[in-house]
C-alpha positions as CSV (number, residue, x, y, z in Angstrom):
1,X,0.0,0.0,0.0
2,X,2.8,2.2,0.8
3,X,4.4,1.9,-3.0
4,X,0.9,2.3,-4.3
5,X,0.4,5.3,-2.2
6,X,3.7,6.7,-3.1
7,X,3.1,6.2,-7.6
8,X,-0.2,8.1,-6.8
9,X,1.1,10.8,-5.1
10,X,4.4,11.3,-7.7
11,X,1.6,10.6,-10.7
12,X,-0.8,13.7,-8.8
13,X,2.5,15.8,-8.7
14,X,2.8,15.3,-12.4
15,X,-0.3,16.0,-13.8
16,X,-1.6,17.8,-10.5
17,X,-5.3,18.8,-12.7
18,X,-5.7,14.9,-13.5
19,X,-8.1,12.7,-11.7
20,X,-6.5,10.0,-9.6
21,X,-8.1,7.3,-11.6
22,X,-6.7,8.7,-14.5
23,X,-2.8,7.9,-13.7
24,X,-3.0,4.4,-13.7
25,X,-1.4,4.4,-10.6
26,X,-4.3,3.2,-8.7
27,X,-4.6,0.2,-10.5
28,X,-2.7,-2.6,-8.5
29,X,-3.4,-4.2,-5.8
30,X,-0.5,-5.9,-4.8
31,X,-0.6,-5.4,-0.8
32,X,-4.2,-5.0,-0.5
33,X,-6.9,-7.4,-0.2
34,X,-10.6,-7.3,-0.9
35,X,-12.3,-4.8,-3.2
36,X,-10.2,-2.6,-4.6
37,X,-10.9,1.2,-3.9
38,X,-12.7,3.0,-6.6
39,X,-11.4,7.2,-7.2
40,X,-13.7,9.4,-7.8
41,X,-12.7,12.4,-6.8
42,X,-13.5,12.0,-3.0
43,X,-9.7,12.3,-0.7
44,X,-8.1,8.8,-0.2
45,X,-8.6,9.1,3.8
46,X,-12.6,9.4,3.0
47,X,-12.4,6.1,0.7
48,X,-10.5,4.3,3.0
49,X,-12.9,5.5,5.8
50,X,-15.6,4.0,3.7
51,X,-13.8,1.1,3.1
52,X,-13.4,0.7,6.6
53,X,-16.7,0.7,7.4
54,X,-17.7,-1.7,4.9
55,X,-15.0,-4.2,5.8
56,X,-13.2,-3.3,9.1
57,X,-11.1,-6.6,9.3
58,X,-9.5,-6.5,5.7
59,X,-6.0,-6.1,5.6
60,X,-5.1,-2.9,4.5
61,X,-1.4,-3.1,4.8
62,X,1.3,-5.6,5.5
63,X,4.6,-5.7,6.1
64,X,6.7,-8.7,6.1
65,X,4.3,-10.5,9.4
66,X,2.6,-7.1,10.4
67,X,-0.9,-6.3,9.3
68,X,-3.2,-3.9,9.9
69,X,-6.8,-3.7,9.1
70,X,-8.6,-1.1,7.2
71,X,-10.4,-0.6,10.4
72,X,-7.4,-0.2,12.8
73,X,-5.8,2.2,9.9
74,X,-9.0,4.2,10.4
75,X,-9.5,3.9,13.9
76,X,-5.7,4.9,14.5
77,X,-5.6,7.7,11.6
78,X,-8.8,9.6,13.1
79,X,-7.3,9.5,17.1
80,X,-4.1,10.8,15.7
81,X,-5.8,13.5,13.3
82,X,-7.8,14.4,16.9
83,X,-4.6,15.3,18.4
84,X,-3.3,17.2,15.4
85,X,-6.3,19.7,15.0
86,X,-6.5,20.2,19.1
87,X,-2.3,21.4,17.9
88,X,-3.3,23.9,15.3
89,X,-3.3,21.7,12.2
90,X,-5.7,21.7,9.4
91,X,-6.1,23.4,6.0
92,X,-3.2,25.8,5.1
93,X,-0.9,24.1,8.0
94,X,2.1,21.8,7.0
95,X,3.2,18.6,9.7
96,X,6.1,17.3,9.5
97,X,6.5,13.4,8.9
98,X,9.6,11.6,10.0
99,X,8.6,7.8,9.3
100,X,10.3,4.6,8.1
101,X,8.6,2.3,5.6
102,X,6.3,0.6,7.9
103,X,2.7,0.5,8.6
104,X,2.4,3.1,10.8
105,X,4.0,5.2,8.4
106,X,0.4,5.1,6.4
107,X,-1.4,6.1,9.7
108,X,0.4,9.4,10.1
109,X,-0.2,10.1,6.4
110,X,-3.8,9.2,6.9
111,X,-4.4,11.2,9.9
112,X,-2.9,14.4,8.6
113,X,-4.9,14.4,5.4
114,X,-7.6,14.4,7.8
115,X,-7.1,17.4,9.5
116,X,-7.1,18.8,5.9
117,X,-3.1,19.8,6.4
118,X,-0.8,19.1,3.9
119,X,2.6,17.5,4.9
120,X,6.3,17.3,4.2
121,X,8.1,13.9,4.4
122,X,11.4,13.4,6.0
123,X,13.8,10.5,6.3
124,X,14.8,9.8,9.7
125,X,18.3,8.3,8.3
126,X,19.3,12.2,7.4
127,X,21.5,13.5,10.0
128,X,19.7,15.3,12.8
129,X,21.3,19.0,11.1
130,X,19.4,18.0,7.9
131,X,16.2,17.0,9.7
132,X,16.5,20.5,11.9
133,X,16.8,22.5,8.4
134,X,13.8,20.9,6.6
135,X,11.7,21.0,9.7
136,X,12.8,25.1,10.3
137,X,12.8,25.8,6.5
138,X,8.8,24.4,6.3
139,X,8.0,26.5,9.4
140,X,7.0,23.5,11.0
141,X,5.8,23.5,14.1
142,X,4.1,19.8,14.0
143,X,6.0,16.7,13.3
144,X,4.8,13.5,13.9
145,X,7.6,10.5,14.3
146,X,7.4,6.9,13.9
147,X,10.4,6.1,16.0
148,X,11.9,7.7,18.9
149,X,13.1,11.1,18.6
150,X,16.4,12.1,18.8
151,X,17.4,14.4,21.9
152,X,19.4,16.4,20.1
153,X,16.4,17.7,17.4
154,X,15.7,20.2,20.2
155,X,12.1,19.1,20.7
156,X,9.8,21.4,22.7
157,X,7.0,18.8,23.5
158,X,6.1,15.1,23.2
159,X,2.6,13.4,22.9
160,X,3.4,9.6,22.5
161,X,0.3,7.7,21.2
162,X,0.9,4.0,21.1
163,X,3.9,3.7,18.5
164,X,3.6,7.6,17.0
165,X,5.0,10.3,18.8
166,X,3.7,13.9,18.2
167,X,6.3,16.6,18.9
168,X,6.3,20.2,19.2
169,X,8.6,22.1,17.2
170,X,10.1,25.2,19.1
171,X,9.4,27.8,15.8
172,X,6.0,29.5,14.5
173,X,3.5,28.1,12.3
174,X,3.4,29.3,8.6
175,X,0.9,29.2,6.5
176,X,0.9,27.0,3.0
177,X,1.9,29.3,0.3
């Protein structure tokens, strides 16, 4: 799901006026089982929230013996999205994502395209100067981890929820240009 997630994203960047179902990128369905989600023109976290409602116990995403269910995605996503709009995010707000390729990874993505925020992924292998620039060039003020933070990033404030952890960035919140 994460590789099908990641060719629909670069094939929106590319022809950003195209409809999703219109890249071809939503085609496979590799990872996912069940019914595959139809695009049309709804966001991906309301289809998958539809999805989950339909069939909460499908796997949505695995990873080597990890899976987690559309429902637990959803469940997960919306609690985390809860957290980031009681923090200031939503439309015209950017949060920060420092995630490996793992499940969880898809949860943070989900539950900040809830809050109707846009975000700006990071690599947690850069070195914690690199990681410091992007997140103080972005102006963000939200950044939401799937691993353990680093003590030297300088963080002002930690919410850990289950494996995520929600910090606060010491800087001001811009606004999308």
């Amino acid at each position: 799901l994460l590789d099908e997630f990641d060719r629909t994203i670069r094939a929106s960047l590319d022809r950003p006026r195209a409809a999703v179902s219109d890249s071809g990128a939503a085609r496979s369905s590799a990872v996912v089982s069940g019914p595959p989600l139809r695009f049309d023109g709804r966001p991906l976290h309301a289809l998958i929230g539809e999805h989950a409602e339909r069939h909460p116990a499908h796997p949505a995403v695995r990873l080597d013996d990890r899976i987690a269910s559309y429902g637990d995605l959803d469940r997960r996503s919306s609690q985390l999205a809860h957290e980031l709009r009681l923090r200031g995010a939503g439309p015209g707000r950017i949060v920060g994502v420092v995630a490996h390729r793992v499940p969880d990874t898809v949860v943070v993505i989900m539950g900040v395209l809830k809050t109707g925020a846009a975000y700006v992924p990071i690599d947690p292998a850069y070195p914690v100067e690199r990681i410091r620039h992007i997140v103080d060039d972005a102006g963000l003020v939200e950044v939401v981890m799937t691993c353990a933070a680093d003590p030297r990033l300088g963080i002002a404030e930690t919410l850990v929820l289950g494996s995520l952890v929600l910090v606060r960035w010491p800087a001001t919140a811009h606004e999308v240009a």
